[in-house]
C-alpha positions as CSV (number, residue, x, y, z in Angstrom):
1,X,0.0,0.0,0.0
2,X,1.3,3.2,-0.9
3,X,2.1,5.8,1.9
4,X,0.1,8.3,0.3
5,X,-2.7,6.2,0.5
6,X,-2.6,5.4,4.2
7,X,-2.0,9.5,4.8
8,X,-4.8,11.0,7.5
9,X,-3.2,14.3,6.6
10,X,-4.4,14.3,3.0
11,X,-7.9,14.5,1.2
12,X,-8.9,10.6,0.2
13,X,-11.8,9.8,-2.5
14,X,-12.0,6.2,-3.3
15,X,-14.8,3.7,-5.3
16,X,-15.8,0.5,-4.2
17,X,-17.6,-2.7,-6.0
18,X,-18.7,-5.1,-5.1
19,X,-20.9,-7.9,-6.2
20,X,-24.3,-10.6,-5.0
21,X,-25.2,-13.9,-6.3
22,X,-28.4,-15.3,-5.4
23,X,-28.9,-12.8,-2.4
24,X,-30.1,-9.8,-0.7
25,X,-27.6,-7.5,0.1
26,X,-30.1,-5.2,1.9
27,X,-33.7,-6.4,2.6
28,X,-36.4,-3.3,3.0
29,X,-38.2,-4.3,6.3
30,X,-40.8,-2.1,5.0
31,X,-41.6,-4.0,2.3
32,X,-41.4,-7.7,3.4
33,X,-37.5,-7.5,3.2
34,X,-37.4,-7.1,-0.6
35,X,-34.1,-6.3,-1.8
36,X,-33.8,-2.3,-2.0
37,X,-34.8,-1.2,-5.5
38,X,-35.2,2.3,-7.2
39,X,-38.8,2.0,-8.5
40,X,-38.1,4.1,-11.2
41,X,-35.4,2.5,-12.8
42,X,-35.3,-0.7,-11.4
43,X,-31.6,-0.7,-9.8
44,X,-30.5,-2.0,-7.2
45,X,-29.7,-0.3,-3.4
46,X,-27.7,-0.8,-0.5
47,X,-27.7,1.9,2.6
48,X,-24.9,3.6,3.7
49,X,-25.6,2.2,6.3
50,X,-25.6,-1.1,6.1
51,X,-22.0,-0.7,4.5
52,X,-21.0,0.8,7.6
53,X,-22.5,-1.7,9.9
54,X,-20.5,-3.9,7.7
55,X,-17.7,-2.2,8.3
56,X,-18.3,-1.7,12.1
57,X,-18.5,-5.4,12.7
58,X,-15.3,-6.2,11.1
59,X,-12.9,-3.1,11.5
60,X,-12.3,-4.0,15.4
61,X,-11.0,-8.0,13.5
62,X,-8.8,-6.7,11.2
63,X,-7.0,-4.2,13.8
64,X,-6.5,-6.8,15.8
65,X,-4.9,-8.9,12.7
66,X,-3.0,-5.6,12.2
67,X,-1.3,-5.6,15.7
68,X,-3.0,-2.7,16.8
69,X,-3.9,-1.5,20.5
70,X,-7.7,-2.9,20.6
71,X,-8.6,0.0,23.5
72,X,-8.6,2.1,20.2
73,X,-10.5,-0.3,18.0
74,X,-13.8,-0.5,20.3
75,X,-17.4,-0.1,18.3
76,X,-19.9,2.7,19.5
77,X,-22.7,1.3,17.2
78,X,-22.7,-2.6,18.7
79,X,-25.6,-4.5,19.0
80,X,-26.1,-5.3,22.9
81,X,-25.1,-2.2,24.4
82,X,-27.3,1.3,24.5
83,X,-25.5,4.5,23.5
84,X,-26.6,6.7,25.8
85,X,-24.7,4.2,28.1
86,X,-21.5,4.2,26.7
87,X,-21.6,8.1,25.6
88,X,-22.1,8.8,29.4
89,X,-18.8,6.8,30.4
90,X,-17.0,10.0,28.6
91,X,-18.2,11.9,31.6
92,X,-17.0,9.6,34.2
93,X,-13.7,8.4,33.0
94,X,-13.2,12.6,32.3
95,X,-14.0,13.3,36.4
96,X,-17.7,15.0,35.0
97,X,-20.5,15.1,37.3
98,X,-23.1,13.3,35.0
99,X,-26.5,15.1,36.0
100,X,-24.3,18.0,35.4
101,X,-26.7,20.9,33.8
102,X,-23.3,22.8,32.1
103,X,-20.2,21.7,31.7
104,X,-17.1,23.5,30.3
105,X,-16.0,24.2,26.5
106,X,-12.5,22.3,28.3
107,X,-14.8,19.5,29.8
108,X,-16.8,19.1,26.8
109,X,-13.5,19.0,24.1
110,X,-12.2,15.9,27.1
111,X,-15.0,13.9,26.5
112,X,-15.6,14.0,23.4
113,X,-11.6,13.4,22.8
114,X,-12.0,10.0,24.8
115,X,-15.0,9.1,22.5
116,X,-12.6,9.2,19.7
117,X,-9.6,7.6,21.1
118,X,-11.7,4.8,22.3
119,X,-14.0,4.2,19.6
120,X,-12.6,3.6,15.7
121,X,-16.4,4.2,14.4
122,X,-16.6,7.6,16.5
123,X,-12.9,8.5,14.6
124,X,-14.3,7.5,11.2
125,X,-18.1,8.8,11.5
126,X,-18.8,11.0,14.3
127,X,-21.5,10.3,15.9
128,X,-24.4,12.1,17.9
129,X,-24.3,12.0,21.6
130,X,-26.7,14.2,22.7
131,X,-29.5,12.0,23.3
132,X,-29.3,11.5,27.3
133,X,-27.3,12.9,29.8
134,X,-24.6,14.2,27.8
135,X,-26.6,16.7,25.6
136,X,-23.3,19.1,26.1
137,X,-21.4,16.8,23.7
138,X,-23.5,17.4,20.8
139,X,-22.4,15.8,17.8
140,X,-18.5,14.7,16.0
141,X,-18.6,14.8,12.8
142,X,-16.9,12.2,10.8
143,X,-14.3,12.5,8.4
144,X,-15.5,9.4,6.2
145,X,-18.9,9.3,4.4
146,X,-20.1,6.5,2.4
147,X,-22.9,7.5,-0.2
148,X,-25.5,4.4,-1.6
149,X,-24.4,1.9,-3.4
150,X,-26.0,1.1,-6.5
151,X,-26.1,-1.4,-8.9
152,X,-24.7,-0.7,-12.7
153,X,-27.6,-2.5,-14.0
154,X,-31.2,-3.0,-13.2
155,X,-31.8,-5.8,-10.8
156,X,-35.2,-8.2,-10.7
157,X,-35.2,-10.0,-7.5
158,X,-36.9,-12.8,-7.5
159,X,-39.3,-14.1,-4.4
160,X,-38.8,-17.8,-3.6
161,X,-41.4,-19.8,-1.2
162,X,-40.1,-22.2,1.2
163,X,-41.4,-24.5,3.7
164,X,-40.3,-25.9,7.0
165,X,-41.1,-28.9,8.8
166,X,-42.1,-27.5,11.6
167,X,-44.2,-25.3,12.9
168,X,-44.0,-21.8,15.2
169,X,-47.2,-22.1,17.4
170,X,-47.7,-25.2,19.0
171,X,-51.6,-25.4,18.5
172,X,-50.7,-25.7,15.0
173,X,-49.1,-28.9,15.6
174,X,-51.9,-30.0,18.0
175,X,-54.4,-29.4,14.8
176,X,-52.3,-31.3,12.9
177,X,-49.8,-29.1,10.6
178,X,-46.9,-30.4,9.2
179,X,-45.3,-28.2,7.9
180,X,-45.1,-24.4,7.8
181,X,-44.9,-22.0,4.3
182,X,-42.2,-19.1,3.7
183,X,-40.5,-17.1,1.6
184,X,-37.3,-15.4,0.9
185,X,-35.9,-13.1,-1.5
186,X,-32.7,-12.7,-3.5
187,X,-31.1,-10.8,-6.6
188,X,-29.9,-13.1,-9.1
189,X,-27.3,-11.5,-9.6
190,X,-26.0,-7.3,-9.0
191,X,-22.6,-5.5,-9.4
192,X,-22.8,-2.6,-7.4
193,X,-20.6,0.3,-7.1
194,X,-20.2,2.9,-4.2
195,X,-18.4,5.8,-3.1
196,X,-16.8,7.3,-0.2
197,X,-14.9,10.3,0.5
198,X,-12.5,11.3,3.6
199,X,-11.8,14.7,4.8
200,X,-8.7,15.0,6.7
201,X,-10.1,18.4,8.0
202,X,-12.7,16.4,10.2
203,X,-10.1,13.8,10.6
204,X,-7.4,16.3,12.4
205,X,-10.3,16.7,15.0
206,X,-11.1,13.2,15.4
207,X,-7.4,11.9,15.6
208,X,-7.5,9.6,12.8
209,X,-3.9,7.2,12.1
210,X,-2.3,6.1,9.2
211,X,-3.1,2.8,11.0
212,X,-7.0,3.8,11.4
213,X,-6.9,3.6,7.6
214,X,-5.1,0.6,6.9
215,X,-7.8,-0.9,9.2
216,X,-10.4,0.3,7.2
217,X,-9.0,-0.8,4.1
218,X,-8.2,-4.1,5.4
219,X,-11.8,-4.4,6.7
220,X,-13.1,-3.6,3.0
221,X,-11.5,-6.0,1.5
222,X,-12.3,-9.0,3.7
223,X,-15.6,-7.5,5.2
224,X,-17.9,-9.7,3.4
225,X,-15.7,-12.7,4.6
226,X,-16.9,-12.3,7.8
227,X,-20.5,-11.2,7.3
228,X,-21.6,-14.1,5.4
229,X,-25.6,-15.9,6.0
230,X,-27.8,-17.8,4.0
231,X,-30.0,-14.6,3.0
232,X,-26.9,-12.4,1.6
233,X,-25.6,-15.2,-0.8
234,X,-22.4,-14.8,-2.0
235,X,-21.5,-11.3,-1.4
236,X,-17.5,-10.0,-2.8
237,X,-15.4,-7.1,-3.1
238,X,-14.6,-6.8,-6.8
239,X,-12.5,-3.3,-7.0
240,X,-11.3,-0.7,-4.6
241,X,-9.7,2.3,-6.4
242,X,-8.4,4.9,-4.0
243,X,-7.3,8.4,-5.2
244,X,-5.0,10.8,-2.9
245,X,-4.7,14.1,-2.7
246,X,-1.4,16.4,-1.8
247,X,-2.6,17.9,1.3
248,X,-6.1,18.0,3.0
249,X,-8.2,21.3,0.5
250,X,-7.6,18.8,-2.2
251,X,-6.7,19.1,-6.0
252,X,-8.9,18.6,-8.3
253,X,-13.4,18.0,-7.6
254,X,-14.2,14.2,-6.2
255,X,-16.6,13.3,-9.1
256,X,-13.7,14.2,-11.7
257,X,-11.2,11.8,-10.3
258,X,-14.1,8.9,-9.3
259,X,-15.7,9.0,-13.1
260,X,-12.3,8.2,-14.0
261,X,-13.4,4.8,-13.2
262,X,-15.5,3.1,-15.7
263,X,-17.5,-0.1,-15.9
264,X,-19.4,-1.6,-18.9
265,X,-20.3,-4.9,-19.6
266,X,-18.9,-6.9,-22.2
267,X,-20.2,-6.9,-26.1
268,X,-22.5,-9.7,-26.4
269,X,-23.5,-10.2,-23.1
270,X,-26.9,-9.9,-22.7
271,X,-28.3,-10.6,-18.8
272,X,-25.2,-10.7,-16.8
273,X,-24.7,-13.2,-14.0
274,X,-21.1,-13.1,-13.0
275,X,-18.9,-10.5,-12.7
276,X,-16.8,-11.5,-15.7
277,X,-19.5,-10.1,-17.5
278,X,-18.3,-6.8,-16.9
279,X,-15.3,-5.0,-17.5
280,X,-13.8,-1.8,-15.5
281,X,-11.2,0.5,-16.5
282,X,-8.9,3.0,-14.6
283,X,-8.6,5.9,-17.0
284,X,-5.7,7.3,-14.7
285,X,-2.8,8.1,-17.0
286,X,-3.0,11.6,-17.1
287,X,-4.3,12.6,-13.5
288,X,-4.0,16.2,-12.1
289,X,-0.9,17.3,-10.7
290,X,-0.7,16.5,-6.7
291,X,-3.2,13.6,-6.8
292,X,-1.9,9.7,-6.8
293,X,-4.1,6.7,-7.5
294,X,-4.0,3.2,-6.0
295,X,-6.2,0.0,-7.0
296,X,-6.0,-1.5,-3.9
297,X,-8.3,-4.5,-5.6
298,X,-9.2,-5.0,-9.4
């Protein structure tokens, strides 16, 4: 990995794909867990933030893989524990009286500083924690922001009814029931490409590493590795193109540099299935001056 790449100092705009077969990537649970679609043009979605949750459940893996200090790799967002919890532990590891009514600029600036040093999602981005007793704090805003993904192509998802052997009330049994219908959903098949873009601005406020990065990109690569079940299918990262600025303002517009990379599928494919099917190019031979690329996968 280049060292320009890894740099919290400097402006960072990057593209990811990545791929399903037979699977949802991101169910709607308002509509019956349907894979997210754009009605109007029939492509496929995932969240922001279920890239992030992603992201979340794997960074604090890889760091330790990386040799890092896990006291810095802890997860605000974790299933199991309340935030207004853990954003109240600020105060008391800090020396603040919690049902304090005002606290100090100082006292404020402390807490929120041990948020970021203990919590890599906190570094990366922000969150709010004024929703209990520790209104004061407000909200720290991230350096790294992930837009939707969406898929190059329209997906159909297809609806497929299942049954099980048994049954979930037990007076069903007792009438006689044997078995029990379902159904699930998946997309066939979907490349889908998304975007993200770090400030190193926000980042100097946050206290983002060199190392806090290599986590991350670690974590994209092998994310889907560790966040595998039945309903996703076969989930993969298929490219990771990461330009870098000269210093944190930036050189040249994100959307220039990012619709530098390209992806069409090949002549005389007609419904594609497999990511062969496509082809994406780098059109990075004659970038602007101050601003290096890396394909960290593709």
């Amino acid at each position: 990995m280049k060292p320009e790449t890894i740099n919290p100092d400097v402006r960072h705009d990057a593209v990811v794909f990545f791929d399903v077969v037979d699977g949802n990537p991101n169910g709607d649970p308002d509509g019956g867990n349907r894979p997210r679609v754009d009605e109007a043009t029939g492509h496929g979605l995932v969240t922001d933030v279920a890239l992030k949750r992603k992201i979340r459940d794997t960074i604090g893996f890889a760091a330790e893989t990386l040799g890092y200090q896990p006291e810095r790799y802890q997860v605000f967002v974790e299933a199991g524990h309340a935030l207004n919890t853990r954003a109240a532990e600020s105060y008391t590891a800090t020396g603040i009286e919690l049902k304090a009514k005002k606290i100090t600029s100082e006292q404020a600036e402390a807490a929120r500083r041990w948020m970021t040093e203990r919590y890599v999602d906190v570094r990366l981005f922000g969150a709010v924690l004024s929703t209990g007793d520790t209104k004061a704090l407000g909200q720290i805003r991230g350096p790294l922001q992930f837009g939707i993904a969406r898929s190059v192509d329209p997906v159909l998802p297809v609806s497929h009814a299942i049954t099980r052997v048994t049954q979930t009330k037990q007076e069903d049994i007792d009438k006689g029931e044997k078995t029990e219908m379902g159904s699930k959903w998946t997309v066939p098949y979907g490349l889908y490409r998304a975007q993200f873009h770090y400030s190193a601005a926000l980042a100097r406020k946050t206290g983002v590493t060199s190392n806090d990065l290599q986590a991350l990109y670690k974590t994209l690569q092998f994310m889907f590795d560790h966040d595998r079940t039945a309903t996703r299918g076969i989930m993969t990262l298929r490219g990771l193109y990461v330009f870098s600025h000269h210093d944190a303002f930036g050189t040249a517009p994100a959307q220039s540099l990012l619709d530098r990379i390209e992806v069409e599928r090949i002549t005389g494919v007609g419904t594609a299935r497999h990511f062969t099917d496509y082809k994406i190019t780098a059109s990075v031979a004659d970038l602007p001056s101050g601003v290096t690329f890396e394909a960290l996968v593709g």
